[in-house]
C-alpha positions as CSV (number, residue, x, y, z in Angstrom):
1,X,16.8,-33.4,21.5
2,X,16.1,-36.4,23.9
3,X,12.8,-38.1,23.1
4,X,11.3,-38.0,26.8
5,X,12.1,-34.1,26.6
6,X,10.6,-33.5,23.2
7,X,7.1,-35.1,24.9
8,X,7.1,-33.0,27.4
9,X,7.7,-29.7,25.7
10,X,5.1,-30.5,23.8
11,X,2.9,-31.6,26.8
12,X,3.9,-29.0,29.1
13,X,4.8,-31.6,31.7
14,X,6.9,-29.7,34.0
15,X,6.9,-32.3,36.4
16,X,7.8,-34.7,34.2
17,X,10.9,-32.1,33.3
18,X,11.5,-31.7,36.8
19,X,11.8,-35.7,37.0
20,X,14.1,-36.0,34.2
21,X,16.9,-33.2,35.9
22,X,16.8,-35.3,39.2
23,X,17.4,-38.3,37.9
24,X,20.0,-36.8,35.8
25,X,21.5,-33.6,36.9
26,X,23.5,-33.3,34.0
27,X,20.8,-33.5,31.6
28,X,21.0,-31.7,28.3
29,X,18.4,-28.9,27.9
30,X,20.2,-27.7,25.0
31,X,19.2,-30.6,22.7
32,X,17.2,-29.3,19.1
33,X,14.8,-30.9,16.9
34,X,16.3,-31.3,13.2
35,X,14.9,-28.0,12.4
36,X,16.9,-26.7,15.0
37,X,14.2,-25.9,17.9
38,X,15.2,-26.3,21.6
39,X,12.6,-27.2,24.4
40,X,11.8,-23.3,24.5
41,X,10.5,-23.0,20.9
42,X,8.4,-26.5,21.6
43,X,6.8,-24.7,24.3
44,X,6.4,-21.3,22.9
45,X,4.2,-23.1,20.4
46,X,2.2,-24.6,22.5
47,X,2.3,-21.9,25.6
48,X,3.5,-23.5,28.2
49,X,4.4,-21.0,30.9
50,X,4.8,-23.3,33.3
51,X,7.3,-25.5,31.5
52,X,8.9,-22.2,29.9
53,X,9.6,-20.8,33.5
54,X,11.2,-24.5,34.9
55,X,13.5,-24.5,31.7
56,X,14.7,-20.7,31.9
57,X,15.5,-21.9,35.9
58,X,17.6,-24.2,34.7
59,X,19.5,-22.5,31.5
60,X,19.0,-18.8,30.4
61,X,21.5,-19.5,27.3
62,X,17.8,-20.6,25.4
63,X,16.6,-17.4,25.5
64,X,18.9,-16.5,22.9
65,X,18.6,-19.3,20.6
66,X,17.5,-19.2,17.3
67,X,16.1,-22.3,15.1
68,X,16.2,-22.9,11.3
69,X,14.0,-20.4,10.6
70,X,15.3,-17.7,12.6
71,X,13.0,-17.7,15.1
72,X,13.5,-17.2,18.7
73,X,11.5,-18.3,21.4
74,X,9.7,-14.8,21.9
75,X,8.6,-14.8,17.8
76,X,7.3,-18.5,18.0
77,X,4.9,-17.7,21.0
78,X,3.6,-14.2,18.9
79,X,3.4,-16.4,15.6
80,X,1.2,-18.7,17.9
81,X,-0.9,-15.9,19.2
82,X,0.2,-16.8,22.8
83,X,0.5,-13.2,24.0
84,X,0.7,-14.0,27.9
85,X,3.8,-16.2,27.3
86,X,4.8,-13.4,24.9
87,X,4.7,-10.8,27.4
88,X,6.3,-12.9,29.7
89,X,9.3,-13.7,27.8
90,X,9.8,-9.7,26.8
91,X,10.2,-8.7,30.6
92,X,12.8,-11.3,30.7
93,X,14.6,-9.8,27.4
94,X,14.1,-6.8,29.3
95,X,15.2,-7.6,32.7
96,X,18.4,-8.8,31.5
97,X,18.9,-6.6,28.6
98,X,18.5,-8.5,25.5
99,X,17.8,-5.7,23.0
100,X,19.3,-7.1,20.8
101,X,16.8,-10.8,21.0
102,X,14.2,-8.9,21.1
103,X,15.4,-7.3,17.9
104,X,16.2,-10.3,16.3
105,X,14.2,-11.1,13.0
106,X,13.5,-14.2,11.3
107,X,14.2,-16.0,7.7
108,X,11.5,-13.4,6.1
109,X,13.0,-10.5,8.3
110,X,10.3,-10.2,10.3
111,X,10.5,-9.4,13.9
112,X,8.5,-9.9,16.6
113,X,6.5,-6.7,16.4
114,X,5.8,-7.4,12.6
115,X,3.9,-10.9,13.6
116,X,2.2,-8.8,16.1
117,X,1.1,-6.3,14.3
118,X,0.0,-8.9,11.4
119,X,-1.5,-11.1,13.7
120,X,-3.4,-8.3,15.4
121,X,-1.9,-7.9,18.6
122,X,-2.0,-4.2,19.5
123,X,-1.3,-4.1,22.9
124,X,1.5,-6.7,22.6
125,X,2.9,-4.1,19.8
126,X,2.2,-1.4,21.6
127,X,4.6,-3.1,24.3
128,X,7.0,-4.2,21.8
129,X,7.4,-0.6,20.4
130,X,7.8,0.6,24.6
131,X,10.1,-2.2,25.7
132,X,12.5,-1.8,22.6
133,X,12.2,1.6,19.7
134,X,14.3,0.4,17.8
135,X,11.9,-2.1,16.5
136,X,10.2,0.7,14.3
137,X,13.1,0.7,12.1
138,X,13.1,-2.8,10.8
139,X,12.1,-3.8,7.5
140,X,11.4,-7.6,6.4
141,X,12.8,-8.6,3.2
142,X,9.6,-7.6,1.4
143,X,10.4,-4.2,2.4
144,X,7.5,-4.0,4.8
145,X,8.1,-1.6,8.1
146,X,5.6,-2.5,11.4
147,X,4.8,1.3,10.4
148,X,3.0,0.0,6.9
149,X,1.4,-2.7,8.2
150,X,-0.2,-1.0,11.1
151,X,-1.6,1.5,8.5
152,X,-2.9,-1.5,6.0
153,X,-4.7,-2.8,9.2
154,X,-6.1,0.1,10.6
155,X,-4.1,0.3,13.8
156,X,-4.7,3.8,14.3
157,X,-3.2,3.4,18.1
158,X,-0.1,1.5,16.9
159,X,0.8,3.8,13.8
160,X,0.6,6.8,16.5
161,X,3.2,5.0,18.0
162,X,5.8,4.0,15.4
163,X,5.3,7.9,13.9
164,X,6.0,9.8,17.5
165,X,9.7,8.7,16.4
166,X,11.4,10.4,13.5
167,X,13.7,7.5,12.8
168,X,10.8,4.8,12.3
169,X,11.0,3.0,9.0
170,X,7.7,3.8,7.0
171,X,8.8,1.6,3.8
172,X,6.4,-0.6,2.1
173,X,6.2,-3.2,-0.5
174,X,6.9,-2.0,-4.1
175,X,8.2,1.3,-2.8
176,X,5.2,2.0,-1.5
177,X,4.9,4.0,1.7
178,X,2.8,4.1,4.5
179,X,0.6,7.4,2.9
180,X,0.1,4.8,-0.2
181,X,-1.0,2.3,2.5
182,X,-3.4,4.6,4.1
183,X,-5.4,5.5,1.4
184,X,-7.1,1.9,2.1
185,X,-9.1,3.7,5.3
186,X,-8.5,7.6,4.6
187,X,-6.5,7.5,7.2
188,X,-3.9,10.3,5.9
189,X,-4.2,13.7,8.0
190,X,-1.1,12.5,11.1
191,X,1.0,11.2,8.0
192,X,0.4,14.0,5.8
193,X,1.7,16.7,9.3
194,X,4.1,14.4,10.9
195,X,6.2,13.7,7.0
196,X,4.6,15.4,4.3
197,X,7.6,14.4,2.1
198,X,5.5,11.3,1.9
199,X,2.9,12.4,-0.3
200,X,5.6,13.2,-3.1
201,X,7.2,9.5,-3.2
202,X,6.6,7.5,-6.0
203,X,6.2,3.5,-6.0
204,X,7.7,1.5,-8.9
205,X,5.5,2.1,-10.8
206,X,5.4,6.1,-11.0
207,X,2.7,6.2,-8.6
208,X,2.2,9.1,-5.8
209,X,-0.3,8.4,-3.2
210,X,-2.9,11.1,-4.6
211,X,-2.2,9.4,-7.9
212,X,-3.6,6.4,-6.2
213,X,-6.6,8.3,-4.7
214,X,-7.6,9.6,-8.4
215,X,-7.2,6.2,-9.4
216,X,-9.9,4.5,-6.6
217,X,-12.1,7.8,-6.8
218,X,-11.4,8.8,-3.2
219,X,-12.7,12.5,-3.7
220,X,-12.6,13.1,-0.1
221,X,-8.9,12.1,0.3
222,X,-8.0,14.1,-2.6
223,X,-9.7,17.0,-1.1
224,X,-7.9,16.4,2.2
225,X,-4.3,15.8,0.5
226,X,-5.0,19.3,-1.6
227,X,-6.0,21.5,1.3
228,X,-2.6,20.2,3.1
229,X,-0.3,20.8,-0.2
230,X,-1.9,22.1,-3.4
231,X,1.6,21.3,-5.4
232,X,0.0,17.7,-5.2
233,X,-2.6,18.3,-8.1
234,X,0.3,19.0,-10.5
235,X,2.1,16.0,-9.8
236,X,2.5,14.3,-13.1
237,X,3.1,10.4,-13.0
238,X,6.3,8.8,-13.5
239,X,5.6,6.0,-15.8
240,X,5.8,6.0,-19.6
241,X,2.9,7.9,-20.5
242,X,3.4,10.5,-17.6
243,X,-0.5,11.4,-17.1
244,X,-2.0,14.2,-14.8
245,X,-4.3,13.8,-12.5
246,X,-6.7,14.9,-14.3
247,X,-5.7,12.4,-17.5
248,X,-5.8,9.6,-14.9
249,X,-9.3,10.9,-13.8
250,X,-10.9,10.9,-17.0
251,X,-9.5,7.5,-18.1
252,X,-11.7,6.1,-15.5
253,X,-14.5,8.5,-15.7
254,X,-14.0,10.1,-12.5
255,X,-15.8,13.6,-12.8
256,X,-15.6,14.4,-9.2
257,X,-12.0,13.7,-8.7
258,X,-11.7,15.9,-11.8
259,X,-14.0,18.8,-10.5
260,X,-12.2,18.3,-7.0
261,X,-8.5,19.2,-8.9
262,X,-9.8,22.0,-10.4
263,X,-11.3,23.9,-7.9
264,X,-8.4,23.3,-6.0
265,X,-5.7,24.3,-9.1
266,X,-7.2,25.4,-11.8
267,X,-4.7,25.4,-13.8
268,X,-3.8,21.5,-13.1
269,X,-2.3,19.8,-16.1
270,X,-4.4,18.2,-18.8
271,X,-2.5,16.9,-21.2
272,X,-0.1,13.7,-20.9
273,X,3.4,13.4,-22.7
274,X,1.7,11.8,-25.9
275,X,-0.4,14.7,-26.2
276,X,-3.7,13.4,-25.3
277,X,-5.5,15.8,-23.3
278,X,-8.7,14.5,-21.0
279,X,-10.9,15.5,-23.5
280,X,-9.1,12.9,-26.0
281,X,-8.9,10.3,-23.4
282,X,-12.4,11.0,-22.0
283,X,-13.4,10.1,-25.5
284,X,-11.0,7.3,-26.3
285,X,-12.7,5.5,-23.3
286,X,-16.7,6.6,-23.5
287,X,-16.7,8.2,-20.7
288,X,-19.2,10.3,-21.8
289,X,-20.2,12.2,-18.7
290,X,-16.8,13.3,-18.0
291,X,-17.0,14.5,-22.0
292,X,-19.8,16.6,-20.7
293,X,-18.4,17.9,-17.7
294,X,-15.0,18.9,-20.1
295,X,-17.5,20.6,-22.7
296,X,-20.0,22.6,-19.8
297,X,-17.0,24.4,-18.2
298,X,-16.1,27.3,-19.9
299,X,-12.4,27.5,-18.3
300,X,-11.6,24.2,-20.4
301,X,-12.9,25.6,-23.6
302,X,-9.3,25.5,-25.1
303,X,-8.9,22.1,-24.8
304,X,-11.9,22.1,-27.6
305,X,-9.9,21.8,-31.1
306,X,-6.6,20.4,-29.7
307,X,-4.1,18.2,-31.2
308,X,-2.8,15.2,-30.1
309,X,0.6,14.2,-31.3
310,X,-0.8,13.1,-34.1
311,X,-2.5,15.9,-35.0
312,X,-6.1,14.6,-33.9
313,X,-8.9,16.6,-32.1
314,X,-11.1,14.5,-29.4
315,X,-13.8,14.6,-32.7
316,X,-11.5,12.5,-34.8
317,X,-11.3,9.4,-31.9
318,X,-15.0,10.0,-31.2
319,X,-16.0,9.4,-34.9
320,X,-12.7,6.5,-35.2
321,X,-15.2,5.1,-32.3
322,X,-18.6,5.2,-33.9
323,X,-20.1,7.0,-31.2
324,X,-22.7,9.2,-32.3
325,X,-23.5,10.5,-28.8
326,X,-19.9,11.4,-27.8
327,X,-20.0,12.9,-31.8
328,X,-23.1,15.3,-30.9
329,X,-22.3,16.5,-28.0
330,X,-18.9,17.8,-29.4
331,X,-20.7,19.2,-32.0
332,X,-23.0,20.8,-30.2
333,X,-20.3,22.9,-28.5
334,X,-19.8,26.3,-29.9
335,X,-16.3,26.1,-30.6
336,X,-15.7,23.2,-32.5
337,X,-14.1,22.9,-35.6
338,X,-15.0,20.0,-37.8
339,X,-12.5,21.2,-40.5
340,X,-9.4,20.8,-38.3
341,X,-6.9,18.1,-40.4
342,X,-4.5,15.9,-38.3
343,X,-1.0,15.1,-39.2
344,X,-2.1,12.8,-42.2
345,X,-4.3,15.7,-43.7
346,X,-7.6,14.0,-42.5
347,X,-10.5,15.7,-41.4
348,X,-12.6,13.9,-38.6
349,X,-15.0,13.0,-40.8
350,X,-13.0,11.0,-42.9
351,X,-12.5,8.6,-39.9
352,X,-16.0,6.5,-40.9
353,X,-13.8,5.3,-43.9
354,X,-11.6,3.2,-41.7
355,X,-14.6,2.5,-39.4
356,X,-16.9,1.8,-42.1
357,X,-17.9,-1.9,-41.0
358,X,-18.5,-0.2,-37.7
359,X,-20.6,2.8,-38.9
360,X,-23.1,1.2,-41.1
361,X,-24.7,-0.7,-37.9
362,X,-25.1,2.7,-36.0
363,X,-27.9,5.5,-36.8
364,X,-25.5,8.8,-37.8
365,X,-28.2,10.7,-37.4
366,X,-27.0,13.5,-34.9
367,X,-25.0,16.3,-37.2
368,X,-27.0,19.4,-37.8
């Protein structure tokens, strides 16, 4: 790119453009920067309408140029929040039927509605998604859809948008989807109607959305999600260990996610793949509230004496632990059974022996 034209891209010196095409009418608009940027990107970053519309006068060709990055003029003015130039430069897509510029996505594959959507330009987006649908299909190359961002961000307007078509994308990062996204503001109910499917898909890591919920003690979401589809509160995650709900719940303490599950399906799974039940994990972790909750509702009595796969009861681990109040309030229950063995032939009282160290610092007074 000439020198003199560089300066005034960057100026916005239209005259001085104006100057240069008299003196020389064959002079070469089409000139880039080593990064590959014509005069149009130079003034999309600065927002020089003036200098934008003597250029386009002169060669529409730049419209449709891309630089090293894969930008075209239209995502360098969005990136540089200059949404009048913006605007201006989609009715000129528009007017000569560009769809597929305006679709046109950079080196990250994002287009121009993901940088306003990121940026926080909703009525630019909102124009974006008008001018040209399609748009709500793309995904960048971090699997992000305009649809998942707009949830992460709150766009409640902009979502509405993107969802009124079936075909828009709602992918997220990590297999995530845009229900996992709008846990963040509770923001579930038009997801949950429009493509309840949603609430069903797990991420890369075995995670549901609700599984998520249990996880950040969103009670009210979990209520919500429940009322739509009760089948949610029997979901069992995909990872390794494949916990309930109500496993994931008590490994955090969560009592009111757990008494949310149950009223809604009482007979929601308690017990992961290794056996543990939430009264062993409630346990394992010192949660013990949630122990009490477990202990005070009479439709989890059976969960009492039960075996891990290792033949333990949740009194073995709360001896192993030294924890003489998680100790007397299972034996204060009226079904426990303090001569149940596990799979080595070892009563839960034998578990001080390993723990001795631990035990002699504690006050054991709390058998009857």
């Amino acid at each position: 790119m000439d020198t003199w034209l560089l300066k005034a891209a960057v100026s916005g010196d239209s005259n001085e453009l104006k100057k240069m095409v008299s003196q020389d009418p064959n002079f070469n608009l089409l000139g880039t920067t080593p990064q590959g940027s014509t005069c149009l990107h130079i003034s999309s970053i600065f927002g020089h309408e003036e200098f934008f519309k003597e250029v386009l006068a002169r060669n529409e060709s730049l419209l449709s140029r891309v630089n090293s990055y894969g930008e075209t003029p239209l995502i360098v003015s969005v990136k540089s929040g200059h949404i009048s130039l913006a605007t201006t430069l989609l009715e000129k897509y528009k007017e000569r039927k560009l769809s597929e510029v305006i679709l046109n996505s950079d080196i990250n594959g994002d287009t121009a509605l993901h940088h306003a959507i990121r940026h926080g330009h909703k009525n630019l987006a909102l124009q974006l998604i008008k001018t040209e649908p399609n748009l709500s299909q793309r995904v960048n190359n971090y699997n992000e859809s305009p649809m998942y961002i707009a949830v992460m961000r709150g766009f409640v307007d902009v979502f509405r948008q993107l969802w009124e078509s079936d075909r828009s994308s709602h992918k997220g990062p990590y297999d995530d989807n845009a229900l996992h996204a709008a846990l963040r503001n509770a923001n579930i109910e038009a997801i949950m109607k429009k493509r309840p499917e949603l609430a069903k898909e797990k991420n890369k890591s075995g995670h549901t959305p609700i599984q998520y919920a249990v996880d950040r003690n969103q009670t009210s979401v979990i209520s919500k999600m429940l009322q739509h589809d009760l089948s949610l509160g029997y979901l069992v995650n995909g990872n390794h260990e494949g916990n309930p709900l109500l496993v994931s719940a008590a490994s955090r303490g969560h009592v009111d996610v757990a008494t949310e599950i149950i009223k809604h399906c009482p007979d929601a799974p308690y017990q992961n793949r290794a056996g543990l039940t939430i009264l062993h994990q409630a346990v394992l972790e010192g949660h013990i509230k949630y122990v009490e909750f477990i202990l005070q509702n009479r439709q989890l009595d059976k969960l009492i004496n039960m075996h891990d796969a290792y033949g333990k009861t949740a009194l073995h681990y709360a001896v192993k632990n030294c924890n003489p109040k998680m100790v007397r309030a299972l034996l204060d229950h009226q079904d426990i059974d303090v001569r149940i063995y596990d799979s080595e032939g070892t009563p839960a009282f034998w578990e001080l022996v390993d723990a001795k160290d631990s035990a002699k610092s504690l006050n054991w007074v709390c058998y009857k």
